[in-house]
C-alpha positions in Angstrom: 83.3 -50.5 42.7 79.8 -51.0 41.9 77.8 -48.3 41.5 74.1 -48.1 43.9 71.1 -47.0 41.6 68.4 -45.2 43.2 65.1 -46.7 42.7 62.4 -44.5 41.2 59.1 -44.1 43.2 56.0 -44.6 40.6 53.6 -42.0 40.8 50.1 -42.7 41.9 47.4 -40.7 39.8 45.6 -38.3 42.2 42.0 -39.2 43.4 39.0 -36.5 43.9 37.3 -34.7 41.3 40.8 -32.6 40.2 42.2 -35.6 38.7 38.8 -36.3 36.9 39.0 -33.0 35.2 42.8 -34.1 34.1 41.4 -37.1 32.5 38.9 -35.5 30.0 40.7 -32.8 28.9 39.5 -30.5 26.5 39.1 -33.6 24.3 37.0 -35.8 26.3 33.5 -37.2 25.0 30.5 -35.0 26.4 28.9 -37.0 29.6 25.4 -38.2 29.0 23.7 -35.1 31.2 25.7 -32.4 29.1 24.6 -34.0 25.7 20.5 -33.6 27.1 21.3 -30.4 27.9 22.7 -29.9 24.7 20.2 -31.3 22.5 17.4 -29.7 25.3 19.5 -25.8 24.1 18.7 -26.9 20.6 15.2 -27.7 20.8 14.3 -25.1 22.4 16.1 -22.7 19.8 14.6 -24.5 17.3 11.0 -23.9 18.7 11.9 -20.0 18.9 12.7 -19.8 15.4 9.2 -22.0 14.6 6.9 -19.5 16.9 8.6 -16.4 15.6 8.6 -17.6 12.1 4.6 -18.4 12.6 3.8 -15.3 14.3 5.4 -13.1 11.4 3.7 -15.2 9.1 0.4 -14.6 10.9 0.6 -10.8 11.0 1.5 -10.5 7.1 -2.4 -13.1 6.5 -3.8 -10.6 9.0 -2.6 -7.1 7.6 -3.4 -8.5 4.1 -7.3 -9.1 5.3 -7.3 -5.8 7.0 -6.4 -3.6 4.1 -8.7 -6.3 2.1 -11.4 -5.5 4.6 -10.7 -1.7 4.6 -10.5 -1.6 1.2 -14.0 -3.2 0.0 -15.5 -1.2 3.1 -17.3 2.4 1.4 -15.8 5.8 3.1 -19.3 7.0 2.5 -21.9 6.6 -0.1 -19.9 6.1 -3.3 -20.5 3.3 -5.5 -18.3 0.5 -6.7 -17.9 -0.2 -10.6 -16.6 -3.0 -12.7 -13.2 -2.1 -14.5 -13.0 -0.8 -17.8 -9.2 -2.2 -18.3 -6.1 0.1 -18.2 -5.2 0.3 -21.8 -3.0 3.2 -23.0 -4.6 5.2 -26.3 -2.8 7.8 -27.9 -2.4 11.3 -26.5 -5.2 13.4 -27.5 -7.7 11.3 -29.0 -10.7 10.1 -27.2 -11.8 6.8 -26.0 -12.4 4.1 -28.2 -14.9 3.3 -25.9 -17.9 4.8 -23.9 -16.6 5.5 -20.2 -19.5 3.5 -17.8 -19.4 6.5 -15.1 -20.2 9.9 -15.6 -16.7 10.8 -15.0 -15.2 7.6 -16.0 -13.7 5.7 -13.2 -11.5 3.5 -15.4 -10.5 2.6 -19.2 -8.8 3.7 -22.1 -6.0 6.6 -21.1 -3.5 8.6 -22.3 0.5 7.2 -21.3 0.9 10.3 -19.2 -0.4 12.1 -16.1 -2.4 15.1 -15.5 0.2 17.0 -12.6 -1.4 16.9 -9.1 -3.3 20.1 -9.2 -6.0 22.5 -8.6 -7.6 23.2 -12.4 -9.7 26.4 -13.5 -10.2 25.1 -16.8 -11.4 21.4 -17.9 -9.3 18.5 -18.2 -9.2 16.0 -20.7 -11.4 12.0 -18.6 -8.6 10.2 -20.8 -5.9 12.2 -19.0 -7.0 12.1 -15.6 -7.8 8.6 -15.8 -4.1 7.9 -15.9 -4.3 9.7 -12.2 -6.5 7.5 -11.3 -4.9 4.2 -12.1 -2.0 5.7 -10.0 -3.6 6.1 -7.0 -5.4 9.3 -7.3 -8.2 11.3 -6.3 -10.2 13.5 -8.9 -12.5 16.3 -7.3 -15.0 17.5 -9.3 -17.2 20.3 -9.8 -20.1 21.2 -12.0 -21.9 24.8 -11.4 -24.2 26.1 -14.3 -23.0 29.5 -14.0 -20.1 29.9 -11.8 -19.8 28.9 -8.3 -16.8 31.1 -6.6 -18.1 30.2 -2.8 -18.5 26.1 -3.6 -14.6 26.1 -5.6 -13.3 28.0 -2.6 -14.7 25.4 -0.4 -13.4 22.7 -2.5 -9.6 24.2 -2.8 -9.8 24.9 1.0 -10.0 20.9 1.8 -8.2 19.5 -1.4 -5.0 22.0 -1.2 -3.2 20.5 2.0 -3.6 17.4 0.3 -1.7 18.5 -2.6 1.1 20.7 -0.5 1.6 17.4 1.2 2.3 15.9 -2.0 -0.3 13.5 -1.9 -2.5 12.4 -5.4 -5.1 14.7 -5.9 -6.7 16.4 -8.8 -9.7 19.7 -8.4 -11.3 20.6 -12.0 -14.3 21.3 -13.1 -16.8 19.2 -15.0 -18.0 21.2 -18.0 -20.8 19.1 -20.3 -20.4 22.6 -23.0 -16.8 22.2 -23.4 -15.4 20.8 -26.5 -12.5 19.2 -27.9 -13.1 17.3 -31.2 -15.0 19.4 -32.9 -18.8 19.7 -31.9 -18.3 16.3 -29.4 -18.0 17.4 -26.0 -15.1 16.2 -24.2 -17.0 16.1 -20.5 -20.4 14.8 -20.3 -23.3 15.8 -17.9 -22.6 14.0 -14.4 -26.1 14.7 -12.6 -24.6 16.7 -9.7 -22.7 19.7 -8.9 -19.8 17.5 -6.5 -18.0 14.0 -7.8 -15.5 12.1 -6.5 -14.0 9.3 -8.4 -10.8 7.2 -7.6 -10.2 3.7 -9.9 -13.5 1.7 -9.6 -15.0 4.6 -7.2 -17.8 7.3 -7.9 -19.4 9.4 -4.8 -21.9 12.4 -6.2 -23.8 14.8 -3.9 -25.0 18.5 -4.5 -24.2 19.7 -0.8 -20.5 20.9 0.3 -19.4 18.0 2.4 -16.0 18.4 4.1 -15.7 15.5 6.0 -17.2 13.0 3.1 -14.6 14.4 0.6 -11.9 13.6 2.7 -13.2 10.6 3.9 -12.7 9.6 0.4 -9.3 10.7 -0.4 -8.5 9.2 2.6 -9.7 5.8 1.6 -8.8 6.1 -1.8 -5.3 8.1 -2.6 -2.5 6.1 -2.7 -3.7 2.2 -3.8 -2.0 1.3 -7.2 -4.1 -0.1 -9.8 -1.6 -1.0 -12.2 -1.7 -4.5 -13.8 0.6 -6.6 -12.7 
């Protein structure tokens, strides 16, 4: 008895956008549109990444003219001086050379540093010149006879500087005091106030608070190593 086979209807693929979606698949080539919109993405990431790179670059050139700017600008009426190098001598002896400031400014030193202090007794221009080189501030003070009101004066503005652990040296300048013998180891400097930082001298005879720390303020802090 022959057997009846049943026929098989053929599928027909479905129309409308469902069947569309079927057809790509998660492997499908992007459509023209998407790859704009793509490449459009990529552009406009790229041009981010350009402007912000610029713009960082643009506020490093202008901070670096500021503090150039800033930096060759006086805080009062001190007077720049050429350099006198940054050689290291041996501790104790003096300076193979003649400082060009009256207190030195810069030159020969010793290797280490004077501590960030207020000083009753004279300290030693190849010592503090270290200080200087490292950012300091030197406060000086000459009196013929002592001076207790002017040192109290000068303590009163340099000592929050110094609690605040910032670099900033009070002594007096004594032209009578000796340390090799009958060569004094401080010389005259023409005024009874000096400031001095690395290339930097400011003298006056009256008390001026806001002049001093005007100074320190431009001063204390910039490096002068050799790099």
């Amino acid at each position: 008895m022959a057997t009846k086979t049943r026929s098989r209807k053929k599928s027909r693929p479905k129309s409308g956008r469902h069947s569309q979606r079927e057809t790509r698949g998660p492997l499908a080539r992007p459509s023209r549109q998407e790859l704009k919109e793509i490449a459009a993405g990529r552009r406009r990431r790229q041009n981010l990444y350009l402007f912000g790179g610029v713009a960082v670059l643009l506020a490093i050139v202008a901070l670096v003219i500021y503090v150039n700017i800033r930096n060759s600008i006086p805080a009062g009426e001190e007077e720049a001086w050429p350099t006198q190098g940054n050689t290291h001598i041996q501790q104790g002896s003096a300076s193979p050379i003649e400082y060009n400031t009256v207190p030195p400014t810069s030159g020969p030193h010793y290797p280490g540093l004077a501590p960030w202090d207020i000083y009753d007794e004279p300290v030693r221009y190849e010592q503090v010149v270290h200080n200087m080189e490292d950012g300091g501030v030197i406060v000086y003070y000459q009196c013929e006879d002592t001076c207790p009101e002017l040192t109290e004066q000068l303590a009163d503005v340099v000592r929050p500087y110094i609690d605040s652990g910032r670099h900033v040296v009070m002594m007096p300048n004594d032209p009578d005091w000796t340390e090799f013998g009958s060569q004094s180891a401080h010389k005259d400097m023409g005024a009874r106030i000096a400031l001095t930082a690395w290339q930097r001298l400011d003298k006056f005879d009256e008390f001026d608070a806001g002049r001093i720390r005007a100074f320190i303020e431009r001063y204390e802090g910039i490096d002068h190593h050799v790099r």
